[in-house]
Gaussian input, Z-matrix of N, CA and C with variables (Angstrom, degrees):
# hf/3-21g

backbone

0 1
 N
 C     1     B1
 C     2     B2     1     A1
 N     3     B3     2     A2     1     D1
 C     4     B4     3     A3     2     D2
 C     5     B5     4     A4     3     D3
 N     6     B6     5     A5     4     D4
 C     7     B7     6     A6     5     D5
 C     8     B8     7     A7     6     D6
 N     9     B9     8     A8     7     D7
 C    10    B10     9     A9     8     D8
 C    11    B11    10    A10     9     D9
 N    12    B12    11    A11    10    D10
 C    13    B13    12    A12    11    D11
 C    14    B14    13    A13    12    D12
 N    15    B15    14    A14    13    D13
 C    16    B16    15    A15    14    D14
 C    17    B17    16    A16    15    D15
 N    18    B18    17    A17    16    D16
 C    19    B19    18    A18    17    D17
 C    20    B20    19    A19    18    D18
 N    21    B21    20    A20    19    D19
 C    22    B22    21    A21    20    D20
 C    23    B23    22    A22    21    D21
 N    24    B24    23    A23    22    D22
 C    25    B25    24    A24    23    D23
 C    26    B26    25    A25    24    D24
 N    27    B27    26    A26    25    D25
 C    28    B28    27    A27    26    D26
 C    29    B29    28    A28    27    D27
 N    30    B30    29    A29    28    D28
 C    31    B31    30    A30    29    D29
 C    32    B32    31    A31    30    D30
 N    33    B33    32    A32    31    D31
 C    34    B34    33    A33    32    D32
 C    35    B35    34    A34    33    D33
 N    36    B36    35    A35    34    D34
 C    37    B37    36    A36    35    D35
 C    38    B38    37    A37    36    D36
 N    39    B39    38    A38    37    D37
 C    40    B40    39    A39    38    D38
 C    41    B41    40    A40    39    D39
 N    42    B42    41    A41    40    D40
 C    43    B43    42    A42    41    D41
 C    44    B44    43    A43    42    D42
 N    45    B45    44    A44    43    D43
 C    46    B46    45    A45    44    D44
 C    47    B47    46    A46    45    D45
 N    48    B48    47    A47    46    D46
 C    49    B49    48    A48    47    D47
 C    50    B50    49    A49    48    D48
 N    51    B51    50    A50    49    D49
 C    52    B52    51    A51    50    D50
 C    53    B53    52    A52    51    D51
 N    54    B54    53    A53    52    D52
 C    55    B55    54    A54    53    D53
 C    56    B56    55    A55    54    D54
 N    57    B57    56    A56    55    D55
 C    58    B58    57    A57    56    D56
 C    59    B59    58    A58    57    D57
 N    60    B60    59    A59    58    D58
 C    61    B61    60    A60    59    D59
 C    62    B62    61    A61    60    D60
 N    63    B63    62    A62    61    D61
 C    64    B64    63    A63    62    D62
 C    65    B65    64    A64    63    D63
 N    66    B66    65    A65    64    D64
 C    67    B67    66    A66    65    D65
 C    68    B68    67    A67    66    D66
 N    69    B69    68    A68    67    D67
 C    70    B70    69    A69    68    D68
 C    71    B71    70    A70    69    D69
 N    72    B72    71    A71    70    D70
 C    73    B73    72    A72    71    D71
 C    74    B74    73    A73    72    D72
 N    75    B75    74    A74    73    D73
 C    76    B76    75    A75    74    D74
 C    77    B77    76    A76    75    D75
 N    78    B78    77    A77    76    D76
 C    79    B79    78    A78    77    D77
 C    80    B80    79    A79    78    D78
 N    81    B81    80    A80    79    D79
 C    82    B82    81    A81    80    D80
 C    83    B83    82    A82    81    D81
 N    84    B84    83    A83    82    D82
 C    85    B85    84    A84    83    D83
 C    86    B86    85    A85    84    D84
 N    87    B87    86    A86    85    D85
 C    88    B88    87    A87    86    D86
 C    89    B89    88    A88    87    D87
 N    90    B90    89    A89    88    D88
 C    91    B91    90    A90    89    D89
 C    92    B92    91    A91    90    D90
 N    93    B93    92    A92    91    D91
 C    94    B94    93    A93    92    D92
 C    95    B95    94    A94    93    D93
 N    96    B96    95    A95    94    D94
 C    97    B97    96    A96    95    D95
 C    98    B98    97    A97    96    D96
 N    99    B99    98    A98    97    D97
 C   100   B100    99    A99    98    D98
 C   101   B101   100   A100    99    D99
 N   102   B102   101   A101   100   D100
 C   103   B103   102   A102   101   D101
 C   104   B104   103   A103   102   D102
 N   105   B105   104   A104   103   D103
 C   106   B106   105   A105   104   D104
 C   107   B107   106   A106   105   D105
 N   108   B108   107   A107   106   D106
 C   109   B109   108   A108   107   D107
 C   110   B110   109   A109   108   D108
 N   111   B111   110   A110   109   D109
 C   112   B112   111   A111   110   D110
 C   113   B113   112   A112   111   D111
 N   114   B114   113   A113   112   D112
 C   115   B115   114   A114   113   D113
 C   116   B116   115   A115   114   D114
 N   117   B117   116   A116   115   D115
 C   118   B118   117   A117   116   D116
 C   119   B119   118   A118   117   D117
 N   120   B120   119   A119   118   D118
 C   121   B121   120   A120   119   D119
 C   122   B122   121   A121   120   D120
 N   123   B123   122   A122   121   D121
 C   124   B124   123   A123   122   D122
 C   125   B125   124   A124   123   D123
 N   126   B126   125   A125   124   D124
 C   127   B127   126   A126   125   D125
 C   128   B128   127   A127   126   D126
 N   129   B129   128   A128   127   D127
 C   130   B130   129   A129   128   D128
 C   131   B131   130   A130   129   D129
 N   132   B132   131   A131   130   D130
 C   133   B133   132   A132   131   D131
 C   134   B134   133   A133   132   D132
 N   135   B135   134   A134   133   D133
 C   136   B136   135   A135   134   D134
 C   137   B137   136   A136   135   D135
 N   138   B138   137   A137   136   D136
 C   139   B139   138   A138   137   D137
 C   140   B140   139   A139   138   D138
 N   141   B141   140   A140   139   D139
 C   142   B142   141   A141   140   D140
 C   143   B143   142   A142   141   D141
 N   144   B144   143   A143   142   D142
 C   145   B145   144   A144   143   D143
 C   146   B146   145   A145   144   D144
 N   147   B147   146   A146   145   D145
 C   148   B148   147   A147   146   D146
 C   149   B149   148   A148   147   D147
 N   150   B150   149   A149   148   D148
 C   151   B151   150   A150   149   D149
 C   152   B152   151   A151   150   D150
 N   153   B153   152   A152   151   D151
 C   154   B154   153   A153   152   D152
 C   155   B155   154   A154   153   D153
 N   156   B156   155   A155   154   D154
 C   157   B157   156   A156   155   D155
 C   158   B158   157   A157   156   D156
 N   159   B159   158   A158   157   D157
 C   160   B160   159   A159   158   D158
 C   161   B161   160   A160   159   D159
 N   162   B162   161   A161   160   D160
 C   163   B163   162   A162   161   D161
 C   164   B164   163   A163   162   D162
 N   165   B165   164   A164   163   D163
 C   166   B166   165   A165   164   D164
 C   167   B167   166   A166   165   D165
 N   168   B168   167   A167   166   D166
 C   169   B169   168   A168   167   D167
 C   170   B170   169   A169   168   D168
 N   171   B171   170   A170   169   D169
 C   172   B172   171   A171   170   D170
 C   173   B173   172   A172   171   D171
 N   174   B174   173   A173   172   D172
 C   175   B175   174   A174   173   D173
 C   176   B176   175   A175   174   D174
 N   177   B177   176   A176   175   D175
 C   178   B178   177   A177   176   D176
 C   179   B179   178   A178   177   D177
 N   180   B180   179   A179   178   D178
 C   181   B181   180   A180   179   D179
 C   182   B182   181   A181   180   D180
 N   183   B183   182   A182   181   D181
 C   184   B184   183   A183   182   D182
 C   185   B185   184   A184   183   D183
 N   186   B186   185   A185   184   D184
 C   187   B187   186   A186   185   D185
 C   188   B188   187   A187   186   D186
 N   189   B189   188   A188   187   D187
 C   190   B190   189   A189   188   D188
 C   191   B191   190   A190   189   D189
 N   192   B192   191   A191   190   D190
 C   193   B193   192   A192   191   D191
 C   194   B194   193   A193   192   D192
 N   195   B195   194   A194   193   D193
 C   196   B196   195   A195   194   D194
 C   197   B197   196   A196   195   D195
 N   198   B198   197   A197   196   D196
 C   199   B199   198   A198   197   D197
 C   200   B200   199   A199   198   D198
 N   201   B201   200   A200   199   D199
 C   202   B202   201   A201   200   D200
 C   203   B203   202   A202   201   D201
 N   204   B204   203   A203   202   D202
 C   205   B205   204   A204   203   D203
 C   206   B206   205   A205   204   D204
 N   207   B207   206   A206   205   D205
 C   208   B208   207   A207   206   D206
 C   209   B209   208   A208   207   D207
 N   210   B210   209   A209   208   D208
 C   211   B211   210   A210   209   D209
 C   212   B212   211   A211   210   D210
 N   213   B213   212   A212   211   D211
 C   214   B214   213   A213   212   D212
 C   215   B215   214   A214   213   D213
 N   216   B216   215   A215   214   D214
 C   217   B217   216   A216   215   D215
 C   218   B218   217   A217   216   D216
 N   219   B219   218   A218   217   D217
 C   220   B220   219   A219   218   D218
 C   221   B221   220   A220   219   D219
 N   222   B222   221   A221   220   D220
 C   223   B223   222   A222   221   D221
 C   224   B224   223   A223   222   D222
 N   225   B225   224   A224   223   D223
 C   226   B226   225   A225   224   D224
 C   227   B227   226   A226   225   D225
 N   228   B228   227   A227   226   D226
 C   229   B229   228   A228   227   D227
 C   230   B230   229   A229   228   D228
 N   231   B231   230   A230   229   D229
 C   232   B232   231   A231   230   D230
 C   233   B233   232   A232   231   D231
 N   234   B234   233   A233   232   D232
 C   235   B235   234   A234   233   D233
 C   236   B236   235   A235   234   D234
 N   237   B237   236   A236   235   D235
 C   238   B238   237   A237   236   D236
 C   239   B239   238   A238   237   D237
 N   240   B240   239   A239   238   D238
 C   241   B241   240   A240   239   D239
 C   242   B242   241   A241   240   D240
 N   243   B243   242   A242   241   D241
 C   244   B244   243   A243   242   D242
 C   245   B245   244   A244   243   D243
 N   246   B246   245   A245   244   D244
 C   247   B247   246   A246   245   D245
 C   248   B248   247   A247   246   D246
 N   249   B249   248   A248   247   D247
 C   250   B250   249   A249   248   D248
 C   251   B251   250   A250   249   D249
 N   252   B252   251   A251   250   D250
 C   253   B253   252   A252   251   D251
 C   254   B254   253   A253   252   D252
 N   255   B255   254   A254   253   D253
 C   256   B256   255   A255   254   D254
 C   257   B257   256   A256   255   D255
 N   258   B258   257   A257   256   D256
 C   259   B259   258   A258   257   D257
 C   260   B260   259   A259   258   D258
 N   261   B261   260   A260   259   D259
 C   262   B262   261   A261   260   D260
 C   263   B263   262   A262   261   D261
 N   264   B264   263   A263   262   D262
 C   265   B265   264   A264   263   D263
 C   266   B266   265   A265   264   D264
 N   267   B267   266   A266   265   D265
 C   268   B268   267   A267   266   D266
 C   269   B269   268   A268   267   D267
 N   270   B270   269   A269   268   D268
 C   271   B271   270   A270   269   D269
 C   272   B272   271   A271   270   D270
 N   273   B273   272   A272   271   D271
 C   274   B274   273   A273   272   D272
 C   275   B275   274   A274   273   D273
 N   276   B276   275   A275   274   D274
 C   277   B277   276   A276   275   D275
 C   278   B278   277   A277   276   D276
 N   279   B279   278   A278   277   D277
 C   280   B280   279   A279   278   D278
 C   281   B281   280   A280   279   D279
 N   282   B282   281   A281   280   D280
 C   283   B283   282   A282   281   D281
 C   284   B284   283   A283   282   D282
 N   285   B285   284   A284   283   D283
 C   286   B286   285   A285   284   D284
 C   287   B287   286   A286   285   D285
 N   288   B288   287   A287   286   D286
 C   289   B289   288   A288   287   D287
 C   290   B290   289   A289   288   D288
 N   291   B291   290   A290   289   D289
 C   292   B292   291   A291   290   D290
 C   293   B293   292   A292   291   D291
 N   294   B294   293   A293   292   D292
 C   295   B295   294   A294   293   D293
 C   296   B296   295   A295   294   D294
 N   297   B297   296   A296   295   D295
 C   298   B298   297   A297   296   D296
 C   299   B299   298   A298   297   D297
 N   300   B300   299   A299   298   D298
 C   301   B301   300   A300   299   D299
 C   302   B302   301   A301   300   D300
 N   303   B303   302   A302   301   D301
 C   304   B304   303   A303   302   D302
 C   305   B305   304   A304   303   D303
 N   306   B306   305   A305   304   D304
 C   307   B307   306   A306   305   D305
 C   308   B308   307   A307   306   D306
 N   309   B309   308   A308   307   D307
 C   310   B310   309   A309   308   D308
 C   311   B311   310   A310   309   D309
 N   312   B312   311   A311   310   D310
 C   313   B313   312   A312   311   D311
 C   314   B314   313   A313   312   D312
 N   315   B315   314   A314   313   D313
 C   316   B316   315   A315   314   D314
 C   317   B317   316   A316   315   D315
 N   318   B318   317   A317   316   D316
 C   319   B319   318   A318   317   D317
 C   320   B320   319   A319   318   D318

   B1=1.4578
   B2=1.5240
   B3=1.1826
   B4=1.2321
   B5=1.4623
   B6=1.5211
   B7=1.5017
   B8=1.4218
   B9=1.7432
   B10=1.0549
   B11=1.4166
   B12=1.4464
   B13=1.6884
   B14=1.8073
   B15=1.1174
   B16=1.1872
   B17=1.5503
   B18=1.2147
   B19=1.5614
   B20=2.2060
   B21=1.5656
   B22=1.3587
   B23=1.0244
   B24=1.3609
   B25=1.9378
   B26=1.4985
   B27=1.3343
   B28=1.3343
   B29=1.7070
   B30=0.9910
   B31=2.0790
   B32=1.5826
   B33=1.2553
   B34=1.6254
   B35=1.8219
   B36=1.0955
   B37=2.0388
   B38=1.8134
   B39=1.4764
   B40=1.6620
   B41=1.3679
   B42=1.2024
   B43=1.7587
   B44=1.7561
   B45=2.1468
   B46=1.5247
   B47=1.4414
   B48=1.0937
   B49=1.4654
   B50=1.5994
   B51=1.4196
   B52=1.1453
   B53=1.5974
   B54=1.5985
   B55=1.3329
   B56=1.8137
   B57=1.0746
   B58=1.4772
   B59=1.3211
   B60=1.6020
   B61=1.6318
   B62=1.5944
   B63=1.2114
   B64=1.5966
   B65=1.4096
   B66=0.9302
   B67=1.2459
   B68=1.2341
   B69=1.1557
   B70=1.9935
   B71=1.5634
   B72=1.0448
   B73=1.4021
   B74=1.5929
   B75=1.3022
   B76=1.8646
   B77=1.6145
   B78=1.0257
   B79=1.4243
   B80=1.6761
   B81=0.9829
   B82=1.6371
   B83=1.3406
   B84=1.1080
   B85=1.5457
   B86=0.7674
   B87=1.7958
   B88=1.1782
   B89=1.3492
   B90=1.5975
   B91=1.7078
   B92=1.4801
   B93=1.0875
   B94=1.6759
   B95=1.4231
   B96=1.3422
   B97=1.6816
   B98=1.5781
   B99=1.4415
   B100=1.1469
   B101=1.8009
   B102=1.4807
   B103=1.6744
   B104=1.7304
   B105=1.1375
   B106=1.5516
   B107=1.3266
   B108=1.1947
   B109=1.3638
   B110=1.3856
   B111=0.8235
   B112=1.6362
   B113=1.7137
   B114=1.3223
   B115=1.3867
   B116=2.1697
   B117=1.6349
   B118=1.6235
   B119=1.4026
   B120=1.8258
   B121=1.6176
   B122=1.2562
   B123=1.8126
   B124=1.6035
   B125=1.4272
   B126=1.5753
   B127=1.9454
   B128=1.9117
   B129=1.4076
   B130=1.3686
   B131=1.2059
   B132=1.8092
   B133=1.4163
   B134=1.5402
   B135=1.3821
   B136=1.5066
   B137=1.3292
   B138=1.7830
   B139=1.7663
   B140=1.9949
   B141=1.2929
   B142=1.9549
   B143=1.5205
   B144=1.7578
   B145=1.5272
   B146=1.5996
   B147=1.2384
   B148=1.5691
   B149=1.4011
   B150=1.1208
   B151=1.7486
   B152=1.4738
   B153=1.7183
   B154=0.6852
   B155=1.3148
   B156=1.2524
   B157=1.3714
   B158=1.7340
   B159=1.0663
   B160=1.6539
   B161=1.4766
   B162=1.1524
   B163=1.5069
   B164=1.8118
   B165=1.1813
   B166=1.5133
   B167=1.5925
   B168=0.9557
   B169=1.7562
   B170=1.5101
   B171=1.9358
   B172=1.5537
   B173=1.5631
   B174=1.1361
   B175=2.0448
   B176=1.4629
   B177=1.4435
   B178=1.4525
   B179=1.7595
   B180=0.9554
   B181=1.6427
   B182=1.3560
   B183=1.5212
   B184=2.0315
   B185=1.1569
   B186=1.3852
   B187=1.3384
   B188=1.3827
   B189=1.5979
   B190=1.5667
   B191=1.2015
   B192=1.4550
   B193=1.4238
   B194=1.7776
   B195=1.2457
   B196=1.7026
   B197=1.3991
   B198=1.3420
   B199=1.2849
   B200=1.5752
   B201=1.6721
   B202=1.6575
   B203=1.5902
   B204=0.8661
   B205=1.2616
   B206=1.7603
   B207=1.2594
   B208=1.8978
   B209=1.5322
   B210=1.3204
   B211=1.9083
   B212=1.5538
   B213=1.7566
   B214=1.6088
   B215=1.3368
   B216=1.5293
   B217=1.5250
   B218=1.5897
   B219=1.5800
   B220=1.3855
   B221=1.9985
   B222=1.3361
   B223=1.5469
   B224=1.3694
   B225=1.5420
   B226=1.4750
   B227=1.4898
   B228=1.9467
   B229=1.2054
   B230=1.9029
   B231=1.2441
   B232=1.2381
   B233=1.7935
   B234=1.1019
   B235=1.8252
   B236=1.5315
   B237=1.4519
   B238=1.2832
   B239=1.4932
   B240=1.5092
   B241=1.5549
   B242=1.5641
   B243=1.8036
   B244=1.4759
   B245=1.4530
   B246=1.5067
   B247=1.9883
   B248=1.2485
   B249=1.4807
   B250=1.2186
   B251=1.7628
   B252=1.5661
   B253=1.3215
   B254=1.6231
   B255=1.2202
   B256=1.4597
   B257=1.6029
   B258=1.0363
   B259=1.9417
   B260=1.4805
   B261=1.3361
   B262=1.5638
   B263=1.5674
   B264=1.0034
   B265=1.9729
   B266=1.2943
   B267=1.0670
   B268=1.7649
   B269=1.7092
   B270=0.9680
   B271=1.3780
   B272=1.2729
   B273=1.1176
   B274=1.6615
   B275=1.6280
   B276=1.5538
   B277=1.4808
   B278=1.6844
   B279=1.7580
   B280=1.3892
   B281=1.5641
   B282=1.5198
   B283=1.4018
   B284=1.8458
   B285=1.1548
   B286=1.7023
   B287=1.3889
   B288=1.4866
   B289=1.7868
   B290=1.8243
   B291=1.4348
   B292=1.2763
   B293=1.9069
   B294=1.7347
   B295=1.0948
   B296=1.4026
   B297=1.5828
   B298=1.6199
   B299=1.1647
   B300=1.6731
   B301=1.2932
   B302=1.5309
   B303=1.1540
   B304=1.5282
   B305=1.7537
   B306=1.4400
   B307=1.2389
   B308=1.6900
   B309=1.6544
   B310=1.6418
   B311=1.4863
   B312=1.6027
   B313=1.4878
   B314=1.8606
   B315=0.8945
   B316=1.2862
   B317=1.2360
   B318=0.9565
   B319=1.8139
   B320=1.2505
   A1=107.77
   A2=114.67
   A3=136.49
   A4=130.53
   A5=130.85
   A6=130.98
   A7=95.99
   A8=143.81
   A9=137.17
   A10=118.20
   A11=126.64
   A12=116.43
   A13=81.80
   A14=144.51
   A15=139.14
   A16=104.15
   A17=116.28
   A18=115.32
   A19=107.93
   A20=87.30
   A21=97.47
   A22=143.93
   A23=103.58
   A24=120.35
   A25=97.46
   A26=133.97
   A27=109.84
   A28=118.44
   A29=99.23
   A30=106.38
   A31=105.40
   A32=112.32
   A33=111.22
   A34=86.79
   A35=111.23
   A36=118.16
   A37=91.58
   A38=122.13
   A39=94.92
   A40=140.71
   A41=102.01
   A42=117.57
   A43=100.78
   A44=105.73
   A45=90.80
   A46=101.55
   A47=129.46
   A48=129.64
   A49=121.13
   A50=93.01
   A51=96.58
   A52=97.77
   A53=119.74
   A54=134.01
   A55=114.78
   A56=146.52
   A57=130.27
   A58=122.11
   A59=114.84
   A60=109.84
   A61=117.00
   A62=97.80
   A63=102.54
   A64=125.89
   A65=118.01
   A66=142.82
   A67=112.06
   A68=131.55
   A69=137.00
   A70=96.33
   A71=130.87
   A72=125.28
   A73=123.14
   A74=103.26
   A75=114.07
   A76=97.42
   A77=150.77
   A78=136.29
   A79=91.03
   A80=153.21
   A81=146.50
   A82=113.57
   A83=113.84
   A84=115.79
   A85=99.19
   A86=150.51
   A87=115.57
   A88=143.79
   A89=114.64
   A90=114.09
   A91=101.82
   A92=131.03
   A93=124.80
   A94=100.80
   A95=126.70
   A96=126.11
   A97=109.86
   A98=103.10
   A99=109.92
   A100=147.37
   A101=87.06
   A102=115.76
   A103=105.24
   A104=102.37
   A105=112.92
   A106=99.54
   A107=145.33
   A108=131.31
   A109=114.24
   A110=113.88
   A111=126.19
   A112=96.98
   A113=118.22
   A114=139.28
   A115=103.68
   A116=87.22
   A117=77.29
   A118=123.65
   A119=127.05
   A120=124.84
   A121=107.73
   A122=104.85
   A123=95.88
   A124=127.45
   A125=94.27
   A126=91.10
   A127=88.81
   A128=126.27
   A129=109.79
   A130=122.27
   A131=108.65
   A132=103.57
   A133=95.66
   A134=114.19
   A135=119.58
   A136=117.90
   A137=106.42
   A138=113.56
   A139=94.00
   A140=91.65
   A141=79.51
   A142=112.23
   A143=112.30
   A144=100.77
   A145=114.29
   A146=131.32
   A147=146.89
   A148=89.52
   A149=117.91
   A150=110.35
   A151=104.23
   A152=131.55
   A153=126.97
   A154=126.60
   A155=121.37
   A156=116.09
   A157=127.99
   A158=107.01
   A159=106.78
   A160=107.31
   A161=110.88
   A162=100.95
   A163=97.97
   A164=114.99
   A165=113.55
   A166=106.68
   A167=104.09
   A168=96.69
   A169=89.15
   A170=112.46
   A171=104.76
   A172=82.55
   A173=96.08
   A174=108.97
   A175=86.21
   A176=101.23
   A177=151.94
   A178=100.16
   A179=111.71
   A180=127.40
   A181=120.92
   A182=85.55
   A183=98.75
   A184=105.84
   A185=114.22
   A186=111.47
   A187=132.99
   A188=116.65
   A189=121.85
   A190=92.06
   A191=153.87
   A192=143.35
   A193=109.30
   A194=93.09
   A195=95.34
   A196=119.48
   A197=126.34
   A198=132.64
   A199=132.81
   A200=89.94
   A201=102.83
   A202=110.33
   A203=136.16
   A204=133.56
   A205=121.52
   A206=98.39
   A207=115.65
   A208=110.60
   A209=109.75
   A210=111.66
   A211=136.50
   A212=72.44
   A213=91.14
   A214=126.51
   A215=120.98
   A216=126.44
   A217=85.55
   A218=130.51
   A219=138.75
   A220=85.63
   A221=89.95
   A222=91.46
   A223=122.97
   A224=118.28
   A225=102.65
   A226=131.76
   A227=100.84
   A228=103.54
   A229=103.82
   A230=105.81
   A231=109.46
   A232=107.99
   A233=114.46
   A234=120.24
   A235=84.67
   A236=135.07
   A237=129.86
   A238=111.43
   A239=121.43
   A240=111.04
   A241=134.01
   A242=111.58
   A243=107.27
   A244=99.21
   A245=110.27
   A246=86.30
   A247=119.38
   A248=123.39
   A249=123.43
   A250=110.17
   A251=119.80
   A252=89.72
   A253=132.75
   A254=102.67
   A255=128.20
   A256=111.79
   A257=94.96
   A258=111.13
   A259=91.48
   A260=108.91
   A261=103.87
   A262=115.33
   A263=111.38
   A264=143.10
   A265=87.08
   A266=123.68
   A267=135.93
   A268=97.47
   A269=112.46
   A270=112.63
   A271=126.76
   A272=129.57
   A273=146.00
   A274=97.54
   A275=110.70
   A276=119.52
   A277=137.56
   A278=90.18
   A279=105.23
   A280=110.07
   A281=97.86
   A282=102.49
   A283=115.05
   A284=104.32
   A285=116.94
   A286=116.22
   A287=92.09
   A288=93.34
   A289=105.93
   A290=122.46
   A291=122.95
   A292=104.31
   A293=107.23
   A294=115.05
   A295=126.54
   A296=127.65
   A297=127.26
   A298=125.44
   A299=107.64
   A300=110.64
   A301=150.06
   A302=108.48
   A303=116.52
   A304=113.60
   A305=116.31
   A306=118.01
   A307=127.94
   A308=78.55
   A309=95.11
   A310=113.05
   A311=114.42
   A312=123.47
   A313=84.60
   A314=124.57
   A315=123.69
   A316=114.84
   A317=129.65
   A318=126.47
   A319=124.61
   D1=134.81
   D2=173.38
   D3=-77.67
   D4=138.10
   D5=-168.28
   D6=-48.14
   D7=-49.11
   D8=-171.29
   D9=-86.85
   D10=1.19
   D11=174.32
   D12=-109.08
   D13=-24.71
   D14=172.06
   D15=-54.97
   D16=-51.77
   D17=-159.99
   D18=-65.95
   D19=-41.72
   D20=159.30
   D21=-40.85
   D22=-41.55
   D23=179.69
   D24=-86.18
   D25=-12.79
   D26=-170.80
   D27=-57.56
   D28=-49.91
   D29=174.90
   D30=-52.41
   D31=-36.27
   D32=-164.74
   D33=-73.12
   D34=-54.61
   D35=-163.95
   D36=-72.76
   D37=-44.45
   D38=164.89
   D39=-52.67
   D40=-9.96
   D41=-159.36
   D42=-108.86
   D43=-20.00
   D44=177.53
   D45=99.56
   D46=-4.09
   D47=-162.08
   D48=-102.33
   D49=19.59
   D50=-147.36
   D51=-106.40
   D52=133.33
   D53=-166.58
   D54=-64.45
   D55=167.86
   D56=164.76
   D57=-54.75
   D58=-70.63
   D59=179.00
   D60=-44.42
   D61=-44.53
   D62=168.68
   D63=-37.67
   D64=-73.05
   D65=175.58
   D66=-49.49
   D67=-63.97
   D68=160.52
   D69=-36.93
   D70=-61.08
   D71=-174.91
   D72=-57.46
   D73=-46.53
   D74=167.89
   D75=-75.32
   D76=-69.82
   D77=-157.58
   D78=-74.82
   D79=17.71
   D80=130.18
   D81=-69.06
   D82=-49.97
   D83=-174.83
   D84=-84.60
   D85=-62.53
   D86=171.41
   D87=-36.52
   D88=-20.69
   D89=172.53
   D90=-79.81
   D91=-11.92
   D92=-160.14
   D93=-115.96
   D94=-7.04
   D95=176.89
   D96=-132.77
   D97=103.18
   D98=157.70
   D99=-42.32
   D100=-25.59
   D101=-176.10
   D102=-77.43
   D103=-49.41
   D104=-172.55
   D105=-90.19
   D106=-20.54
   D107=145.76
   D108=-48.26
   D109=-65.28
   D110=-174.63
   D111=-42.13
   D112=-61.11
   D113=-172.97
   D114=-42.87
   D115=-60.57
   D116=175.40
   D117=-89.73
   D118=14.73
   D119=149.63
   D120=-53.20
   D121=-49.14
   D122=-173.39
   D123=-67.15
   D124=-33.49
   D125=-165.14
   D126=-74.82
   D127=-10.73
   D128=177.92
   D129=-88.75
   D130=1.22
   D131=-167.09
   D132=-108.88
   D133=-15.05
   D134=167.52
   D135=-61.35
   D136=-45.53
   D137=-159.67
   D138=-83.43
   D139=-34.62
   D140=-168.64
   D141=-124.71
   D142=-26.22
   D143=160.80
   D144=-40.64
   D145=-67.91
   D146=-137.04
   D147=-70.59
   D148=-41.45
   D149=-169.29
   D150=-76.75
   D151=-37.87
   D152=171.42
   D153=-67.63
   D154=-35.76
   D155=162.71
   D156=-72.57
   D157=-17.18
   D158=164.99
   D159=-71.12
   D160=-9.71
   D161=-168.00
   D162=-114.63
   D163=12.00
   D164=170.27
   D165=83.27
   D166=23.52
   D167=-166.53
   D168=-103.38
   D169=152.63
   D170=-178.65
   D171=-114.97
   D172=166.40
   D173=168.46
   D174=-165.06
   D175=172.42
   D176=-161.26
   D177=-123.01
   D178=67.54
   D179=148.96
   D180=5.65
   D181=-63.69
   D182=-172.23
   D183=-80.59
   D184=-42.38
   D185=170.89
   D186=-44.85
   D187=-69.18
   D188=173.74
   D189=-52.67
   D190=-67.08
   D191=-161.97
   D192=-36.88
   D193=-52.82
   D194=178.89
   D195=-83.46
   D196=-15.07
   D197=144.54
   D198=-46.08
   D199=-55.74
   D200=162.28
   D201=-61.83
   D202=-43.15
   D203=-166.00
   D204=-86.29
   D205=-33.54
   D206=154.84
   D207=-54.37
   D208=-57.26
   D209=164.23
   D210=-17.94
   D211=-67.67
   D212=171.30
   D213=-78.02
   D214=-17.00
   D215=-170.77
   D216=-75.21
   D217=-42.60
   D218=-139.73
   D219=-71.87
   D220=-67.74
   D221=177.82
   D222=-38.34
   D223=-71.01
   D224=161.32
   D225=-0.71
   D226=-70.13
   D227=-161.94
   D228=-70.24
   D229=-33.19
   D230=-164.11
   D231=-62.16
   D232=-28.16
   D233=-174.70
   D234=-84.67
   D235=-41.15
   D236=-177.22
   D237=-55.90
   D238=-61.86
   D239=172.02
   D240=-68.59
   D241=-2.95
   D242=169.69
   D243=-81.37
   D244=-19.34
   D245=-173.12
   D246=-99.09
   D247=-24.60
   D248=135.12
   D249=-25.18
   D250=-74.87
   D251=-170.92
   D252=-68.10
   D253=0.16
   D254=179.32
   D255=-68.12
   D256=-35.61
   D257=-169.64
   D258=-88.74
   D259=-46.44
   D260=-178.39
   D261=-45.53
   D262=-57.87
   D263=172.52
   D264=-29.11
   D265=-83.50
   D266=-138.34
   D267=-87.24
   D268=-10.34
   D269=164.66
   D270=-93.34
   D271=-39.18
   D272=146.09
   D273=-34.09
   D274=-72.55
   D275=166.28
   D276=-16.47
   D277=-50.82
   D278=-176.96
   D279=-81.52
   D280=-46.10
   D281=-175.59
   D282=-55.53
   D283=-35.65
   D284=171.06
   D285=-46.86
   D286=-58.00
   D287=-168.90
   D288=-71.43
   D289=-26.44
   D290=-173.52
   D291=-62.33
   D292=-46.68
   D293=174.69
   D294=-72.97
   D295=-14.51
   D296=138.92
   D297=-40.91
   D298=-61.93
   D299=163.15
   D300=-71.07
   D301=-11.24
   D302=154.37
   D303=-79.23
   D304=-18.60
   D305=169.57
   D306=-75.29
   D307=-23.69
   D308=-175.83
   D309=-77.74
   D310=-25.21
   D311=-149.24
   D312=-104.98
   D313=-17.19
   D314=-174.83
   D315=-113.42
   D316=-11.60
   D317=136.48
   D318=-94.43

């Protein structure tokens, strides 16, 4: 992914909307580009600083940014180890039924 389809997804990945492959690809580039980091403090300090600060509330910027972004790495991993164990399943699975049937054909 590129500095300009990155910059794009930022509203879609603020909003949460954002698909798996997608997402692995923007939270990569975001660790490896400084620019487009920088790019989504602002569009985050526009979409949720401003409301929060009209409303008197203080936060830590860098913080929720890296909060938000710890979230999403978590998710990643977490859809990553159900299908891993998923593949695991159907492989145990496959291997079973191959070994019925070589049991079957040989008795």
């Amino acid at each position: 992914m590129d500095c300009k389809q990155t910059e794009k997804m930022i509203p879609v990945f603020l909003a949460g909307q954002m698909d798996r492959k997608p997402l692995k690809e923007f939270l990569e580039h975001m660790d490896s580009c400084p620019q487009c980091m920088e790019e989504l403090n602002i569009q985050y300090l526009v979409m949720v600083g401003t409301s929060l600060l009209e409303e008197g509330v203080s936060f830590d910027l860098q913080k929720e940014m890296h909060r938000m972004l710890e979230e999403n790495r978590g998710k990643l991993r977490k859809r990553g180890n159900r299908l891993a164990v998923l593949l695991y399943i159907l492989e145990v699975g496959a291997i079973l039924a191959i070994l019925i049937f070589l049991v079957m054909v040989i008795f």
